[in-house]
Phi, psi and omega in degrees: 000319189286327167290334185283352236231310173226028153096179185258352174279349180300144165327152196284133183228108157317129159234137142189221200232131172239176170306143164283176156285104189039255184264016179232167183291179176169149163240150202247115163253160164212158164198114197209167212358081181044017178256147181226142174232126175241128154260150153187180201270351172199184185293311176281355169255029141281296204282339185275314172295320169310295197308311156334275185308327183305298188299311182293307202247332204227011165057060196219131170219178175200107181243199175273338142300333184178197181222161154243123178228093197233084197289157193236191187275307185217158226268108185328162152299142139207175200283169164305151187208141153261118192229120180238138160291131187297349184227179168296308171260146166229081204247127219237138131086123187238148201298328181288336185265053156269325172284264186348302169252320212245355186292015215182000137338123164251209198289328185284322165267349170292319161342286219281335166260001141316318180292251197350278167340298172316297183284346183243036150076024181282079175249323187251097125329118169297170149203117216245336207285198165044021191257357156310327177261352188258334199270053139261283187327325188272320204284347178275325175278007112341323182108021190255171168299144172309309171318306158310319183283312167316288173287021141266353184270153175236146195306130174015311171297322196242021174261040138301301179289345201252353176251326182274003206065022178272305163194165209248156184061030206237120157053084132226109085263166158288124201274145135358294165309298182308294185323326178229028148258351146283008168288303204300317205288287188316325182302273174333301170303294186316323161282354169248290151004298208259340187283315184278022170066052176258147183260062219286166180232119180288173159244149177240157155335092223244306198174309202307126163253175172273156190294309213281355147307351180272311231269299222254341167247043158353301219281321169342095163282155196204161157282123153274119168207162186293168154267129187008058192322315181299310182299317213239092225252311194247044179272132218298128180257033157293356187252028192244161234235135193246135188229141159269131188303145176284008149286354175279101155268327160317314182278307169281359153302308173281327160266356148272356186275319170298271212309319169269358149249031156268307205294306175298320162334294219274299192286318181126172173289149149261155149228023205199103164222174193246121190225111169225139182274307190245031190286084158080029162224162205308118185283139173245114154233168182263131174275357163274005177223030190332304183284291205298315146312334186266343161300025185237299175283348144310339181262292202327302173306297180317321177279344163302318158307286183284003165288279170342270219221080190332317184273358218275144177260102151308144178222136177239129152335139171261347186305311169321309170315325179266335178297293190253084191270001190268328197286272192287077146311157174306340189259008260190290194276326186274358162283319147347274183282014173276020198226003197245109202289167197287327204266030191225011180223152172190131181285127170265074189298080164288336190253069179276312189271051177246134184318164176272321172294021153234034183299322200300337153221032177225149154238108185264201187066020182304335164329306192267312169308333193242049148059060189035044176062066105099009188090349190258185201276148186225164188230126157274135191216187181224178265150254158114332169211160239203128184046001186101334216323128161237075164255163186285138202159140195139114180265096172297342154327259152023256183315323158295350199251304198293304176314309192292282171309359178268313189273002159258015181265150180294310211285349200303357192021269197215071191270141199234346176184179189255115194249127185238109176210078174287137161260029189218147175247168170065058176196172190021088178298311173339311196293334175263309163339321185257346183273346185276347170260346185274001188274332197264352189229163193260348186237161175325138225226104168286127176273337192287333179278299231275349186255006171250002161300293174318298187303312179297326180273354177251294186237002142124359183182174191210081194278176195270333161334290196284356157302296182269008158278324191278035191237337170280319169307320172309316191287310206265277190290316170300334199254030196197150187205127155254166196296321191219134160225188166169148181299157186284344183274340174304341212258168174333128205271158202166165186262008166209099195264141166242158167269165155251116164038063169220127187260148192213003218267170185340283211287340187283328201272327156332297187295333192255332156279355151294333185256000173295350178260342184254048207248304176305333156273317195253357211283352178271023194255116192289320176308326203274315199287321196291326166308315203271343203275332205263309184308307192297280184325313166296293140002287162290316166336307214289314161304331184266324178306314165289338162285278162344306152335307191281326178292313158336306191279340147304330164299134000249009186279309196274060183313312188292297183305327183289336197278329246232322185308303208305316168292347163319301212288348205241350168272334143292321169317306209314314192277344170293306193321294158327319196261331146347290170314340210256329169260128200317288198294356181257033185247131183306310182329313171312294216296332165300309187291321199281296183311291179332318174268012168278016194238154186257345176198165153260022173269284188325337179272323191327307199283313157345278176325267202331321184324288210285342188276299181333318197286338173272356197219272205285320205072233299138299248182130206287008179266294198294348198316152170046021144311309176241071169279126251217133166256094163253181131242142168122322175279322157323302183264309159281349129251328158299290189286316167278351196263324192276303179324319228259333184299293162326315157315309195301314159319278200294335185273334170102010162309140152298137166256092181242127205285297172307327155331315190266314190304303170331305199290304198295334182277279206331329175241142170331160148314113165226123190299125147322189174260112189308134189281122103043115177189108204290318193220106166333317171286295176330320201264320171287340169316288181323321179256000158298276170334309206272337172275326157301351169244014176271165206231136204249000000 
């Protein structure tokens, strides 16, 4: 790992193996007269002490846009460091960002984020992929038909939702090819996962069957139920979800017991799965018999588990308990969880960092509300993004702050690790750098050191223009976190367009030409250019929502100003787009070109492509539309910004507009990209469409 990371030329690093501390990992660095020795009690806290030492002593990072690695010849001093991690677990990764990000990954890219996991202190992973080939393998041998087994499943992009139980039968079927080329993918992860001393968390039985499971079991009782029918008004209702009653004990023994010793057969050992019942769906119990049912379904899925796997340790999502929080009361949650022993379970509370203004209908912090679970084992986390959303954003406070006070409360009960479960990767690094060191240390993280510590190790230096930019980021983009945002040009074109929680506002535009002053010192840095690019777009967003705004509004007494807002506004989309463009991973092209290469023909790459467009742009259904909206290019210029024109025309001709209509048409045929405008230098061009939005006149 450390050679695919840094070249084959780095000095030579002494490794070797210590004990762990009592149940947590730990690493030992030294480095003198140019030799540097790394210990540790396993491979990822060996590869977390390198990572450390990098960052700390050689100004070095390695992120998921690119790297700054600036290796000296022989290895600086540094004192001897002891480092143990405060917890048990370091747990990666939430079942949705398998859609969001990871659907389309092939092996070269799982590398590299197995490298990634590894170097920031990463042991308990999900692993989510290849579980397709096997409950095709439990459900045929149940007796149900291929045909069955076919409609129950949904396409590629959206089998996240479809392992958690929301639905079924959506953008499917699966091929053949795919299903069992992530049986292959997965063989690989899972054997590097374990090569690297990672604790991956498999999937198990949660409850769900195929409708054609009623046909081959009749007697069987089961639940019907919608994914949140009140929110989700046109959600289809061919996609609803079959739960088998937790008085079937007998069945769910026997498909959890088929599914994990096909599974452990095909993979290898687990000792760690993730089974959620009620994720973001109706519970069904009787409410005069309330308690005594949801303990029935609680031990039951757990006698499913251990029917597979006598030793296995359940793992649950807390997001239900936060979802529906009026439901899951304390007598509500500790009845759940009473059938389950305390050391045989482990809670992820992952939604710590959800804003305070949106308790009226979230409850995050459920740690403190549901009395630390009840005695069982829990991971304190962060979500930190929704859908993918990649706008700049992430209450850096927070994150620095929270871990250290969960481990010093009286109340922590039997708290066993730290969980980080965005459902989209690859966007705000800061933000996982940092939550990946708070995983690693026990008191609270000074951001006044650490973030100019951050600036040296990213881009080489922390000059005070970029000092007093990140001290306006703290207040603004950085300093507040809601579950989903996304800018007013991302959203549905409409008479009244808005943002969602995303700030662009004076002092965030402050922050970006401070950081845009340091281009003369930093400007050779590929992290500094990918920053200022991220930065920018947002920024000018903020300008274009507002021209948009005006053009709306204008219609129809000021016809002219409004026609003259609009056309601004879709010619700044176009130059974000550009400037988008200049990086690879912010391009739709990438996320298409990825999907296409998994197909054997081409009606298998058509439907690839659709998929992957669907899951970014409508998902299925108009409560999701722009849910997982994406500052890209080719998504920029080629649905937002053409999606608002076709609107505005329609406006200016005194025409009907129909937005599915339009939405259908742009999914239903390949991808095939415009041309992007043309953009020689990432500062210049950003200087240029700054300066340009300041002088236009509204």
């Amino acid at each position: 790992m450390l050679v695919r990371q840094l070249g084959e030329a780095f000095p030579e690093i002494e490794i070797s193996e210590i004990p762990l501390e009592g149940e947590q990992e730990v690493y030992e660095i030294e480095a003198a007269e140019g030799r540097l020795k790394v210990r540790g009690s396993s491979a990822v806290a060996i590869c977390r002490g390198v990572y450390s030492y990098l960052r700390e002593s050689c100004g070095s990072m390695i992120t998921w846009s690119g790297q700054h690695l600036d290796l000296p010849a022989q290895w600086p001093t540094a004192a001897a460091q002891r480092v143990v991690c405060p917890y048990r677990f370091v747990q990666y990764l939430n079942p949705c960002t398998y859609g969001y990000t990871m659907a389309f990954w092939d092996w070269a890219r799982w590398e590299r984020e197995l490298d990634w996991m590894a170097l920031h202190g990463i042991n308990m992973p999900l692993a989510m992929e290849g579980q397709e080939a096997i409950w095709q393998q439990v459900w045929l041998s149940f007796g149900l038909s291929e045909s069955e087994v076919d409609q129950f499943s949904t396409g590629p992009g959206h089998l996240p939702w479809h392992r958690m139980g929301n639905i079924n039968n959506f953008d499917g079927p699966l091929s053949q090819n795919w299903i069992e080329q992530k049986r292959l993918l997965q063989k690989k992860i899972l054997d590097r996962m374990r090569e690297l001393d990672m604790k991956p968390v498999a999937p198990a039985f949660a409850g769900f069957v195929p409708q054609g499971f009623k046909r081959v079991h009749p007697e069987a009782e089961t639940f019907t139920l919608l994914w949140l029918p009140e929110e989700f008004k046109t959600i289809p209702r061919s996609t609803r979800t079959f739960i088998l009653h937790p008085g079937q004990t007998e069945l769910y023994r026997e498909i959890g017991k088929r599914f994990i010793e096909r599974y452990k057969a095909e993979y290898g050992e687990v000792s760690y799965y993730l089974a959620d019942t009620f994720n973001e769906l109706s519970v069904p119990v009787r409410e005069e018999h309330r308690e005594k049912d949801l303990e029935r379904f609680g031990r039951t899925v757990y006698e499913g588990i251990l029917a597979g796997d006598p030793e296995g340790t359940w793992v649950m999502q807390g997001w239900a308990f936060v979802y529906d929080a009026k439901f899951w009361d304390n007598a509500a949650v500790a009845a759940l969880l009473r059938g389950v022993p305390d050391d045989r379970m482990l809670i992820l509370d992952y939604s710590n960092d959800l804003a305070a203004d949106v308790k009226g209908k979230y409850s995050p912090e459920q740690w403190k509300l549901q009395k630390a679970f009840f005695g069982k084992q829990w991971l304190h986390g962060m979500a930190h993004t929704f859908g993918g959303n990649n706008n700049i954003k992430g209450n850096l406070s927070l994150m620095a702050s929270a871990g250290a006070a969960a481990l010093a409360s009286a109340q922590r009960g039997n708290l066993a690790g730290w969980s980080m479960c965005p459902e989209g990767i690859e966007n705000n690094e800061v933000v996982y750098e940092l939550m990946t060191d708070a995983a690693w240390q026990r008191e609270a993280i000074d951001l006044d050191i650490w973030i100019p510590a951050y600036c040296r190790s990213r881009y080489g230096a922390c000059p005070e223009s970029m000092r007093k930019a990140w001290e306006l980021l703290q207040k603004t983009a950085y300093g507040s976190h809601i579950w989903m945002t996304k800018q007013a040009w991302q959203t549905e074109p409409g008479s009244h367009p808005e943002a969602v929680a995303v700030n662009a506002g004076p002092e965030y535009q402050q922050a970006v030409e401070l950081f845009l002053a340091c281009a003369p010192q930093l400007g050779g840095s590929e992290l500094y250019r990918n920053d200022v690019i991220e930065l920018t777009v947002q920024a000018v967003g903020g300008y274009v929502d507002k021209v948009l705004a005006a053009a709306v509004a204008l219609y129809p007494d000021r016809r002219d100003d409004a026609v003259r807002h609009a056309a601004q506004a879709v010619v700044w989309m176009e130059a974000m787009d550009g400037l988008l463009n200049i990086r690879t991973d912010r391009r739709l092209e990438t996320w298409t070109t990825a999907a296409r290469s998994w197909a054997r023909n081409n009606a298998e790459a058509a439907f690839y492509d659709e998929n992957a467009r669907r899951l970014i742009t409508t998902w299925g259904w108009p409560e999701l539309s722009d849910y997982a909206a994406r500052a890209w290019s080719g998504l920029a210029r080629d649905y937002y910004a053409a999606r608002w024109k076709a609107w505005f025309e329609a406006r200016h001709r005194g025409a009907a507009f129909s937005l599915d209509l339009w939405q259908q048409t742009w999914l239903s045929s390949p991808y095939r990209p415009s041309p992007a405008t043309p953009v020689g230098d990432a500062v210049v061009e950003s200087r240029r469409l700054l300066e340009a939005c300041r002088r236009y006149e509204i």
